[in-house]
N, C-alpha and C positions, 0 to 999 in steps of 0.2 A: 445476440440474445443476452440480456441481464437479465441479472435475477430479480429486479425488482420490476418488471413486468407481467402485465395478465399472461404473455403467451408462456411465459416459464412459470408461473405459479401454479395456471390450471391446465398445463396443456404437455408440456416439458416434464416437469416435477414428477407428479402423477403418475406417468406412464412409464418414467425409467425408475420409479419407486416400485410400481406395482410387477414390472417384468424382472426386476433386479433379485427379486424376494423370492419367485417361481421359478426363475432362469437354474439350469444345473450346471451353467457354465458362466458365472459372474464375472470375473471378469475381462473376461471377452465381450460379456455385451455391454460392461461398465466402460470398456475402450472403445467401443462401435457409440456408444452413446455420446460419448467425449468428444468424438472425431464429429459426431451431426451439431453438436454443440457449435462446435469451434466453426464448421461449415456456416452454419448460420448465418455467423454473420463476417466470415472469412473465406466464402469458398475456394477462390482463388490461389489461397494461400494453405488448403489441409495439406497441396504435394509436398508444401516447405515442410511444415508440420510431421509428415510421413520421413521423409526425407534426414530429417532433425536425430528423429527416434534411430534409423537405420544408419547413420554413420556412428552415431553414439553407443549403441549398442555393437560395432563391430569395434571403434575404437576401445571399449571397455574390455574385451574378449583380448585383443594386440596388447593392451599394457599387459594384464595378468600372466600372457604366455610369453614374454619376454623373462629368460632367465639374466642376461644382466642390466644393472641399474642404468646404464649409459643409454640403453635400448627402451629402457620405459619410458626413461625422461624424454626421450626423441617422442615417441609414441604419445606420452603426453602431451609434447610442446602443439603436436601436428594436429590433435585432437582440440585441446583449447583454438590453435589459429580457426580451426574451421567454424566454432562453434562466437569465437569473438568474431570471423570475420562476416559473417551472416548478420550479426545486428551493424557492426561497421556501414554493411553496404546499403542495408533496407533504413535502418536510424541515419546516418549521417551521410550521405552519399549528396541531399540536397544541401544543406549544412556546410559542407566544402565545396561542393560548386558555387556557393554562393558567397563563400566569402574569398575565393581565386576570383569570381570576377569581379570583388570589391576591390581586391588588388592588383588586378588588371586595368580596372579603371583608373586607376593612380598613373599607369603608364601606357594610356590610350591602347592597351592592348584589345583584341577582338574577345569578347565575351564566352563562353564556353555555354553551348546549346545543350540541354539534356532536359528528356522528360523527363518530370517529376516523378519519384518512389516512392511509390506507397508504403505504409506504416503495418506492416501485418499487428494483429492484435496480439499484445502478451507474450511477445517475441522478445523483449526481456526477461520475461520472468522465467519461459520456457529453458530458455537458452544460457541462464543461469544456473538452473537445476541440474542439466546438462552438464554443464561446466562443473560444478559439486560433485555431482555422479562419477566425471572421469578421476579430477584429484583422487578422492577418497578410495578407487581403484586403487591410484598408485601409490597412497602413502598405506593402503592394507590395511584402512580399517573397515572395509564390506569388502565382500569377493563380488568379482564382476558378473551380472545377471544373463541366465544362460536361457535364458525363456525369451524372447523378443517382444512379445505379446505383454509380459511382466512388465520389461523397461518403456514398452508405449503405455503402459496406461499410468506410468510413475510420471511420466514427463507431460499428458498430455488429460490427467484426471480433471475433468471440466471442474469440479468445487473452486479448484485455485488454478486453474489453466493460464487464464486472462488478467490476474490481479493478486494471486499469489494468497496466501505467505508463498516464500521461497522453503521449499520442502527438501531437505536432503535425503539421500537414499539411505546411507546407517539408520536414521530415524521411523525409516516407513516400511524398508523391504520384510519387514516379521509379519507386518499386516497384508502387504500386498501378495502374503503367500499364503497367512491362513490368519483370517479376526472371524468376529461373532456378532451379533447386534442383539441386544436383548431387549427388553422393553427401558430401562433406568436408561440407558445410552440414546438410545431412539430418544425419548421423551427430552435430554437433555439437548439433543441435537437441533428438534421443532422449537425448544426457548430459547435457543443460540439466535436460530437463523431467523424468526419471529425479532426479536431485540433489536441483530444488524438491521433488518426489514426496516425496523419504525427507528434507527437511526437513520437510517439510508434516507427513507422515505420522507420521515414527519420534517427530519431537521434538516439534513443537508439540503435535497432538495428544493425546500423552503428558504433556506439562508443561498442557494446560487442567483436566485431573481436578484435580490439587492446587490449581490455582487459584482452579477456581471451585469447590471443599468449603471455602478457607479464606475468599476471601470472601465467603462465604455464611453465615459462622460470627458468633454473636451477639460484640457486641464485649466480654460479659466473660468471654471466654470465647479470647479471644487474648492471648497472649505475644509478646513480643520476637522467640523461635526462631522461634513458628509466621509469625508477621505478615513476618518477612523472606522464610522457605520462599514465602510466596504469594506476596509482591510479586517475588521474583528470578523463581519459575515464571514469572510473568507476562509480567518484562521477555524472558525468552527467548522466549515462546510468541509473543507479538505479533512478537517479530522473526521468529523461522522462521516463522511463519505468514503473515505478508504477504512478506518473502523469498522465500521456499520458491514462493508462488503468482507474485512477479513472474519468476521465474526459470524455474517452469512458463511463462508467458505467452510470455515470450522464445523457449524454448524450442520452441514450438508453430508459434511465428513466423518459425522458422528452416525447421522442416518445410516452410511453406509458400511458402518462399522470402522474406519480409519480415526485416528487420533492427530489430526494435525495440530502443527507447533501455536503456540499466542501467538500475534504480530504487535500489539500496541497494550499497556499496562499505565495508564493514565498521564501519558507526559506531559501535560499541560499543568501539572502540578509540582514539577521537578524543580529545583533549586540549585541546578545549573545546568549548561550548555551538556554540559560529559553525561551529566543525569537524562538529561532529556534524551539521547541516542542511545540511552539504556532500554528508554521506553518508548520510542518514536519505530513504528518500522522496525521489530528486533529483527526480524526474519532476513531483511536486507542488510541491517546493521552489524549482524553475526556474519551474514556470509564476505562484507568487505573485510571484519578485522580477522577470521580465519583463513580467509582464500587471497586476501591483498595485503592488509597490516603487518599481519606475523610474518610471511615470507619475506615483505619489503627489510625486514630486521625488527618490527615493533618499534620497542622501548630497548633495544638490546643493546642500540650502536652509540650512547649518549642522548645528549638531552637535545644537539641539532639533528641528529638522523632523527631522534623520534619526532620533532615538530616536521622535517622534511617530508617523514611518513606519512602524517596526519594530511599534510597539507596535501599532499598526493591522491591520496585516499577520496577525500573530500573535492576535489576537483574531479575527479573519477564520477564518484555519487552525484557531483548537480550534473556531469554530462552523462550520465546512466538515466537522468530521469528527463531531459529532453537533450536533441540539439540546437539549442542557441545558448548567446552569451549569456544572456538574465540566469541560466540553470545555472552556468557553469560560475557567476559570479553569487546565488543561493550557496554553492557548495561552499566553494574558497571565503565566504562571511563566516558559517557555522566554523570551518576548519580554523579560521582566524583566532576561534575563541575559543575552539577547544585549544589552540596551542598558550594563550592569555592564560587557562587556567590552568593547563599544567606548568607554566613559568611562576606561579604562585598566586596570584589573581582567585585561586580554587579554593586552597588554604584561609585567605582572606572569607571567603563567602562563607567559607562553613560556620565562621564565627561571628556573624555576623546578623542580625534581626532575621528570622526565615520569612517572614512577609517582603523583608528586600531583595533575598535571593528569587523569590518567587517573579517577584515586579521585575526584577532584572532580566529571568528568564524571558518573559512574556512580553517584553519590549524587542528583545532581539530574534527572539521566533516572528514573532507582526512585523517586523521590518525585512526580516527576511522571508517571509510567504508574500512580502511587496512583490520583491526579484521577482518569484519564483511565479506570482499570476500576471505581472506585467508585459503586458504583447511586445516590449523595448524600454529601453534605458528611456526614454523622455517619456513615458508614463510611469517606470517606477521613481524617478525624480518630480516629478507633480504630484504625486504622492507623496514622496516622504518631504516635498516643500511643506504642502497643505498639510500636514498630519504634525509638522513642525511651528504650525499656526501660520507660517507666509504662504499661502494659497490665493488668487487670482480670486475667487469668487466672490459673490456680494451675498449669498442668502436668499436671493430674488428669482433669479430664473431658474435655479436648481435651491431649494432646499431639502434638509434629512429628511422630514416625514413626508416626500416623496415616496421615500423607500422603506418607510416603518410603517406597514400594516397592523392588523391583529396577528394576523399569522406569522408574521417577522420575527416580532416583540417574542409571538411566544415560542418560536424555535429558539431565537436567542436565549430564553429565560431555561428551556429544557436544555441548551447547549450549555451553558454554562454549569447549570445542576449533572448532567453528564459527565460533564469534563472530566469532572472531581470524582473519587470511591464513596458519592452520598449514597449511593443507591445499596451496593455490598454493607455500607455500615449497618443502615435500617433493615436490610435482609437477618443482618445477625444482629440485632437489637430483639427482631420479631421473633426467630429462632429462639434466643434463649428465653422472651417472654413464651411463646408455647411450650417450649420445654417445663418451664414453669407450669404453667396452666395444667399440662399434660401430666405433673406429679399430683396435682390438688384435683385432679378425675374436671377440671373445668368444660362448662357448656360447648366448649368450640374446641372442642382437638383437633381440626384439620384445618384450624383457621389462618396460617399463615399461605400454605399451599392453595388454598379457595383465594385468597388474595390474590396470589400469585398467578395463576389462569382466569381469575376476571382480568388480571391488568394487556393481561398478552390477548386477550380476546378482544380487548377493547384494543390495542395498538391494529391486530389485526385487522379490523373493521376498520381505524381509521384510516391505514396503508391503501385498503383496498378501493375505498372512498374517494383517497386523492388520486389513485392510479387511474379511477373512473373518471374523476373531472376534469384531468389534467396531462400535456402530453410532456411538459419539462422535466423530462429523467437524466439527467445528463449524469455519466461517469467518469471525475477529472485522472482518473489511473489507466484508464485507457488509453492514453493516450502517451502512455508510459510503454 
């Protein structure tokens, strides 16, 4: 179930809004709710789910009652293997069968037979949280949760179940014991998830058709024009699209009185590679440099341990978010550059025309979200041919406005106006003109906020419009 569906908008939504409010026991039925969610469209996989919660929760209990340290860290170590070895087996288990019998095949060996493993859904992000959960046991910054029922609905709260942000437990367990929802919170929470919605909906949505026709399209068979039309669709759709969903999440989050963390703070406008991981995904970005950079030694051991760090980290990150090579060669580009710019390359940018650092930016993200949507290395190389102007195509049997609609053009044109903080500036432009207005007794004193709910009523109506006409909902983080 997504949230950018009729059956979760009027059918889902609704009814765990409406009994969550009357219920005298919240969240038990906020975790009974969570578990139908996840069933949904995972049933197979809630025992994992169940299962997840109940070893983490006992492992939580074994750190904190170990009096010495040599006993936590075991308890630890035993906790994290179980919790890494679970995504291990369900993520990459096809991933290494497959590439033993690549190397089997080198030496006519017999191939290795194995049904294919299924992906449970947000068994990343779950299982990450998890993993937070135990550390922060054992370095004692939260005590370990003695409710069971508590720790399943922190691990398994549908808003971000499936796509996260990655929620740490010091961050949430004050809530998850006692919060409030007034109406300012509520009303904030329906403009949250309303926004994600008609990012979700209007733009990404809209920007995955041209995406995924161009790269889909034989490589002699692309140009320069078409091969940038899909790699920009791209970069925009992947950002509205997990955006749009962590800003629904938040949103959701608010409804139900919880405060979940940002996850994205405009990175497409960052002015370098180090910038952009500030604001790309912080949720995930925090939990590698807190749970993998710092331990690995950071920046502590010189200037080759910290590149070796990075470069670690970053090879970690592209095979965190799929298994194949193209992720794992996404990671090791981005860690490339962030080691470039702490060798000085950084220094260089800061003084440098900020329209350049921006173009710099936005070159190396587009070429790496090539890696990163490419089914394999010989379509992301036909791509960055054509996109280098040597592309195979003539213009004839595929040209661009194949794939430029009216609807294209104007997701693009709202994607790009999104990218950017246009929209917060003009929020507080309007602000302090009401405020103004509002000292001189003017005609309209609630005329920013009247703005402000015509515009979400209309995003509304148009979400709902295209949910109606149309079945291409795709979400590319689940698959994370």
């Amino acid at each position: 179930m997504v949230f950018s569906s009729v059956t979760f908008l009027f059918y889902f939504l609704p009814f765990v809004l409406l009994f969550y409010f009357i219920s005298p026991f919240r969240n038990v039925f906020l975790l009974l709710a969570s578990l139908f969610f996840y069933a949904w469209g995972e049933v197979n996989y809630v025992l994992l789910l169940l299962l997840s919660i109940t070893a983490n929760y006992v492992f939580g209990i074994f750190i904190e009652r170990q009096s010495s340290s040599s006993m936590k860290r075991v308890a630890l170590v035993l906790g994290v293997i179980v919790n890494v070895g679970s995504i291990c087996f369900f993520k990459y288990t096809n991933f290494l069968v497959e590439n033993l019998n690549q190397i089997l095949s080198w030496f006519h060996g017999s191939p290795i037979s194995l049904e294919p493993v299924h992906l449970p859904l947000g068994i990343s992000f779950f299982t990450f949280q998890a993993i937070s959960y135990l550390i922060d046991v054992y370095r004692q910054t939260c005590r370990s949760e003695r409710n069971p029922l508590t720790l399943g609905l922190y691990i398994s709260m549908f808003p971000q179940l499936v796509a996260g942000p990655i929620v740490r437990f010091n961050e949430i367990v004050e809530q998850l014991h006692q919060r409030s929802v007034n109406r300012e919170k509520f009303a904030e929470g329906v403009r949250r998830f309303v926004v994600g919605l008609g990012q979700k909906v209007i733009i990404a949505n809209a920007l995955a058709v041209p995406a995924d026709a161009i790269f889909s399209l034989p490589p002699e068979n692309l140009t320069a024009a078409i091969a940038w039309t899909g790699a920009a669709s791209y970069t925009l759709q992947i950002y509205f699209d997990f955006a749009g969903y962590s800003s629904m999440a938040i949103g959701l989050g608010l409804m139900f009185g919880f405060t979940i963390p940002e996850n994205f703070n405009y990175p497409y406008i960052s002015q370098s590679i180090t910038e952009f991981w500030r604001r790309w995904h912080m949720s995930l970005s925090g939990w590698f440099r807190d749970y993998l950079y710092i331990p690995l030694g950071g920046n502590r051991g010189g200037a080759g341990r910290t590149y070796l760090n990075l470069i670690i980290v970053f090879f970690l990150c592209g095979l965190w978010h799929g298994a194949s090579w193209t992720f794992v060669v996404w990671g090791l580009f981005h860690g490339a550059f962030l080691v470039l710019e702490r060798i000085g390359f950084g220094k260089w940018l800061a003084l440098v025309w900020r329209p350049f650092g921006h173009a710099y930016v936005m070159v190396v993200v587009i070429v790496g979200w090539t890696f990163f949507r490419a089914d394999n290395f010989d379509v992301a190389a036909a791509f960055l041919t054509a996109m280098a102007g040597l592309g195979k195509g003539n213009g004839i049997v595929n040209h661009v406005w194949q794939f430029l609609d009216r609807e294209v053009i104007l997701a693009l044109i709202l994607g790009g106006i999104g990218a950017a903080p246009i929209i917060p500036m003009m929020k507080r432009w309007c602000s302090a003109m009401h405020f103004g207005f509002a000292r001189k007794r003017g005609p309209f004193p609630f005329f920013p906020r009247s703005v402000e709910t015509i515009c979400l009523a209309g995003i509304l109506f148009l979400v709902i419009a295209n949910l109606a006409a149309k079945t291409h909902n795709p979400f590319i983080y689940f698959r994370f």
